[in-house]
C-alpha positions as CSV (number, residue, x, y, z in Angstrom):
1,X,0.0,0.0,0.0
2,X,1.6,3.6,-1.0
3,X,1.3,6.5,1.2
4,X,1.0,9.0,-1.9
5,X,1.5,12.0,0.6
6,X,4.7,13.6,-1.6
7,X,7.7,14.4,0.4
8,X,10.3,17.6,0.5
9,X,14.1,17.2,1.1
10,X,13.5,20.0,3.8
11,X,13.6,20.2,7.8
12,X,12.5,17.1,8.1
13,X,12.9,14.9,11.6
14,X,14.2,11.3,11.9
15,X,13.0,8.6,9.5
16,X,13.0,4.9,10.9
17,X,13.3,2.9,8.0
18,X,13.5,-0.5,9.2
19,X,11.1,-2.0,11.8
20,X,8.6,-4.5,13.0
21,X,5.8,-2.2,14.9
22,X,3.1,-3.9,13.1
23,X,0.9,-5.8,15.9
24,X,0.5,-10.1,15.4
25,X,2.3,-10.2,11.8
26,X,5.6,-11.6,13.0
27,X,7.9,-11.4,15.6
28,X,8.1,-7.9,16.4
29,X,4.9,-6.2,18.0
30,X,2.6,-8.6,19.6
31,X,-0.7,-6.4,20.2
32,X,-1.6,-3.3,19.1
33,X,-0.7,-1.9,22.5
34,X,2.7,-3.0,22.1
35,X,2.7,-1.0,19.1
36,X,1.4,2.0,20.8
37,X,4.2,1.6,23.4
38,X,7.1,1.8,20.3
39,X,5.2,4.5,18.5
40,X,5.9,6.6,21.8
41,X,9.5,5.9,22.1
42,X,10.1,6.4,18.7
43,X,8.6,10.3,19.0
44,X,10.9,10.5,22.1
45,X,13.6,10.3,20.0
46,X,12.4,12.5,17.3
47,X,11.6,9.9,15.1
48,X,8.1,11.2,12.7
49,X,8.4,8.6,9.8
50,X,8.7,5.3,10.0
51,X,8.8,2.5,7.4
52,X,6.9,-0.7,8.7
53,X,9.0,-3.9,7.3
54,X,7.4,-7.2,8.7
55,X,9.4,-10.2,7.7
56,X,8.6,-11.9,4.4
57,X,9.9,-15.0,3.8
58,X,9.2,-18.2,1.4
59,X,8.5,-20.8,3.8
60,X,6.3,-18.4,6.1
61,X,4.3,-15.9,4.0
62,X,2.5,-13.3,5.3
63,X,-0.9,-12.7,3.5
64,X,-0.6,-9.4,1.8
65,X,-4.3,-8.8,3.1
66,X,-3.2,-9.3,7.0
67,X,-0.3,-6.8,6.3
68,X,-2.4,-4.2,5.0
69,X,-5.0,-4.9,7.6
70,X,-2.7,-4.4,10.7
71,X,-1.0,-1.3,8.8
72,X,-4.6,0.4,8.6
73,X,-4.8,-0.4,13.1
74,X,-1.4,1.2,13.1
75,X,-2.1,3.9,10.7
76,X,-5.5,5.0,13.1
77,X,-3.6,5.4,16.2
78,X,-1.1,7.9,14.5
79,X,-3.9,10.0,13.1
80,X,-5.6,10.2,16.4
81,X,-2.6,10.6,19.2
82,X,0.6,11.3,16.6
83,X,-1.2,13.2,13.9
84,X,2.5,14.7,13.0
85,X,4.0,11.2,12.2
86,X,3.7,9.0,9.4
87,X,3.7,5.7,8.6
88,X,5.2,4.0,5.4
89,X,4.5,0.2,4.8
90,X,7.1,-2.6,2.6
91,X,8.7,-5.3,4.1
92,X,12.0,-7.0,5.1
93,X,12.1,-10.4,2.5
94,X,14.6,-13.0,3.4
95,X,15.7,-13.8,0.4
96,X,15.4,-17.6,-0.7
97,X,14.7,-19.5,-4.2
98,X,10.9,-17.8,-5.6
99,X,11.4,-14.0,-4.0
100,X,11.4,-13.0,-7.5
101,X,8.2,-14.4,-8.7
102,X,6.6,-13.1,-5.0
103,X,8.0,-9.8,-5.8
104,X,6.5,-9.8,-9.4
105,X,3.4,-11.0,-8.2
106,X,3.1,-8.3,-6.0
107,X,2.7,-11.0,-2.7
108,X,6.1,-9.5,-1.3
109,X,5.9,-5.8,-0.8
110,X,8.4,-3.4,-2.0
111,X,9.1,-0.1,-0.1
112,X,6.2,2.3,-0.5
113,X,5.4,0.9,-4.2
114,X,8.4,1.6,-5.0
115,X,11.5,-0.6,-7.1
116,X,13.4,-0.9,-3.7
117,X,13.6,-3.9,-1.8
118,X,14.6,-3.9,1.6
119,X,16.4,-7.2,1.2
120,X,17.8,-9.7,4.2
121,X,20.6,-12.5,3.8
122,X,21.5,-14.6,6.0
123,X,24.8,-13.6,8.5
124,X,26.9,-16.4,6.8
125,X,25.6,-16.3,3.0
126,X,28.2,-17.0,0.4
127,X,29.3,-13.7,-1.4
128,X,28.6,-15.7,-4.5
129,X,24.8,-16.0,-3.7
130,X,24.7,-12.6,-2.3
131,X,25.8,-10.7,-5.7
132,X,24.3,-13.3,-8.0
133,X,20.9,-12.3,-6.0
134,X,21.6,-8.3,-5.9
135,X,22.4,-8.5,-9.8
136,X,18.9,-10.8,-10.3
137,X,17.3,-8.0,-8.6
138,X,18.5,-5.1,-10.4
139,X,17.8,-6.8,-14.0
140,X,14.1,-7.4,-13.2
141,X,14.2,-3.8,-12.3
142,X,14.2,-3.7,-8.6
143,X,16.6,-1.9,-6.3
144,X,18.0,-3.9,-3.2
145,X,18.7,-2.5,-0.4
146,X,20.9,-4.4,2.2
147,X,19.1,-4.7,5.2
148,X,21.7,-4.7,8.3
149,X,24.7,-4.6,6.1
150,X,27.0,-4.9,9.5
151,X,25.2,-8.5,9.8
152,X,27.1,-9.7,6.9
153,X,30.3,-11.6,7.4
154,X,31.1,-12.1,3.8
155,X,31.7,-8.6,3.6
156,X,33.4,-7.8,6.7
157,X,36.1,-10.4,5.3
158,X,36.6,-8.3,2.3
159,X,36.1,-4.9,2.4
160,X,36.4,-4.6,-1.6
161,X,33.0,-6.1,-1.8
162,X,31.1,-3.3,-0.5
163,X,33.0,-1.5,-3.1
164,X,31.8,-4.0,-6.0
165,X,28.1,-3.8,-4.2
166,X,28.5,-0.1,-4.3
167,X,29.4,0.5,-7.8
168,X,25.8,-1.0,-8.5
169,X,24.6,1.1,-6.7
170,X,23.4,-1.0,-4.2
171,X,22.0,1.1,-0.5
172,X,23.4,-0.2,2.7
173,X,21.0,0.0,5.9
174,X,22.7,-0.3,8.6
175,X,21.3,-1.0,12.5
176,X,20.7,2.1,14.5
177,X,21.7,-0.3,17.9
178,X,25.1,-1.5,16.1
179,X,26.4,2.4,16.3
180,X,25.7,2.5,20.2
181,X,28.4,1.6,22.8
182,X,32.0,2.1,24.1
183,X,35.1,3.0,21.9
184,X,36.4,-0.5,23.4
185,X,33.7,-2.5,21.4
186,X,35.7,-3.4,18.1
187,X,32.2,-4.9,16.5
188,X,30.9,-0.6,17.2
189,X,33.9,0.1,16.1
190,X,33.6,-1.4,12.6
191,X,30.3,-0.3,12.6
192,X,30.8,3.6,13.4
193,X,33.6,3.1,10.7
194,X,31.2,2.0,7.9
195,X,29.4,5.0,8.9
196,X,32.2,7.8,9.3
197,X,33.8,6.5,5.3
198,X,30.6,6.6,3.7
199,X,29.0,3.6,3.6
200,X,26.1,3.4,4.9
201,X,23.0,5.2,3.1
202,X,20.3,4.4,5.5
203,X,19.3,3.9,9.3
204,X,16.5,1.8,10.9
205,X,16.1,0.8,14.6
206,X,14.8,-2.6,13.5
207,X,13.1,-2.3,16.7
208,X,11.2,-5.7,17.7
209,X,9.4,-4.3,20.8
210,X,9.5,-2.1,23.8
211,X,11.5,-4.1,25.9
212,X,13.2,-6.9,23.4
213,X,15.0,-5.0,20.8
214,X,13.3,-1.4,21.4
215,X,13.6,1.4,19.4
216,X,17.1,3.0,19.8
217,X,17.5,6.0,17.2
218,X,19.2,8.6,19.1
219,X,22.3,7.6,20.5
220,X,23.4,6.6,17.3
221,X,22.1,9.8,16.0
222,X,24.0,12.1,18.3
223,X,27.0,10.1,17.3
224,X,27.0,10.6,14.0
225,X,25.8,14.6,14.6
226,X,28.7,14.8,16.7
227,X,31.4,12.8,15.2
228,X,30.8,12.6,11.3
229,X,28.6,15.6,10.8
230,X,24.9,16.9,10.5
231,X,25.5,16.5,7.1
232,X,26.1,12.9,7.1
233,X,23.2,12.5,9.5
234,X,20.9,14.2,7.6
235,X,21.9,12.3,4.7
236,X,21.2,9.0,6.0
237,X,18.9,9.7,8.3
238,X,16.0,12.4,6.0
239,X,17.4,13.2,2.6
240,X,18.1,9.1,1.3
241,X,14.8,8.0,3.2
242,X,12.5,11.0,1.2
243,X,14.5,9.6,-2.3
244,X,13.5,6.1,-1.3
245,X,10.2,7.0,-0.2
246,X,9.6,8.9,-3.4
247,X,10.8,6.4,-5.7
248,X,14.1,8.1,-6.8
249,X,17.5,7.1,-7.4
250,X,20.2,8.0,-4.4
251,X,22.8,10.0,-4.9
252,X,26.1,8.0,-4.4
């Protein structure tokens, strides 16, 4: 379902592109209460748009109907007690042999209508599979983005490969929670590293609940502010989501 609502590249707050607020879909929210509780922490933070991205995945679908259905619940609370936030609706799709036809058919959900995928691989996936899949995706016309690039392992081992991935102008979302924590944490280390050379075109809490895996936006944010520059915040964190959103090409 597209939220036609047109955006501006213009003093915008936070967009949380990757998370699983929507109440009994999968493992993320488990009422609608629960959801309430995440919408309210995400404002805290100063977090207006957020991208709902249930799971999707081969041997589990989720019925594009009871998607819709529990974005609409989600959708009414806004409008009555957030009436300044809005709520965007694709999903996260594990990718596995069929995605492509599920994708054609329209029974996988791209970001906001649009060509981009938000597109999970498993941690120890062969590089092989991963750019034979990304390359799949790009000739039928759709745009991948990496979902939790830090995740990865096949690309921590070789740096290069973000480079290939990056001249095909593939988007890298990266984990809001993987930025937070101490200097002497080598995996936040890596992370904030990705993010200070230029890596990483998008954030998302990927925020399961209120209490497991709760939105965490902005720590990471005032890191970034403070150590690689509003710029580069505002980058990852407005100006790529509104292109995404919108259905345009990022700027690499």
């Amino acid at each position: 379902m597209k939220n036609k609502k047109n955006l501006k590249q213009s003093d915008f707050p936070f967009f949380d592109m990757h998370l699983h607020i929507l109440p009994e879909v999968d493992d993320g929210a488990d009422s609608i209460e629960e959801s309430c509780r995440m919408i309210a922490m995400e404002w805290e933070q100063g977090v207006r748009f957020m991208c709902a991205t249930p799971h999707f995945r081969m041997k589990e679908p989720l019925s594009r109907e009871k998607v819709i259905e529990a974005y609409k619940k989600v959708n009414s609370v806004l409008e009555e007690k957030y009436p300044q936030m809005r709520l965007y609706l694709g999903q996260e799709i594990y990718y596995s042999r069929g995605i492509m036809d599920a994708l054609d058919s329209k029974k996988a959900l791209t970001i906001n209508g649009s060509r981009y995928v938000l597109l999970e691989f498993s941690p120890d996936e062969r590089y092989s599979i991963i750019f034979s899949a990304l390359r799949e995706l790009l000739q039928r016309g759709y745009i991948p983005i990496l979902a939790h690039v830090e995740r990865i392992s096949a690309l921590w081992k070789q740096w290069e490969r973000m480079d290939e991935l990056r001249s095909m102008y593939i988007p890298f979302q990266m984990n809001t929670s993987s930025l937070i924590g101490g200097s002497m944490n080598l995996e936040v280390r890596q992370c904030r590293r990705l993010v200070s050379e230029g890596y990483i075109d998008l954030l998302g809490t990927d925020a399961h609940g209120s209490h497991w895996r709760p939105p965490e936006y902005k720590a990471a944010a005032d890191w970034i502010a403070r150590d690689c520059g509003e710029e580069t915040l505002r980058r990852m964190a407005v100006d790529n989501p509104v292109s995404i959103l919108n259905g345009q090409l990022l700027q690499f």
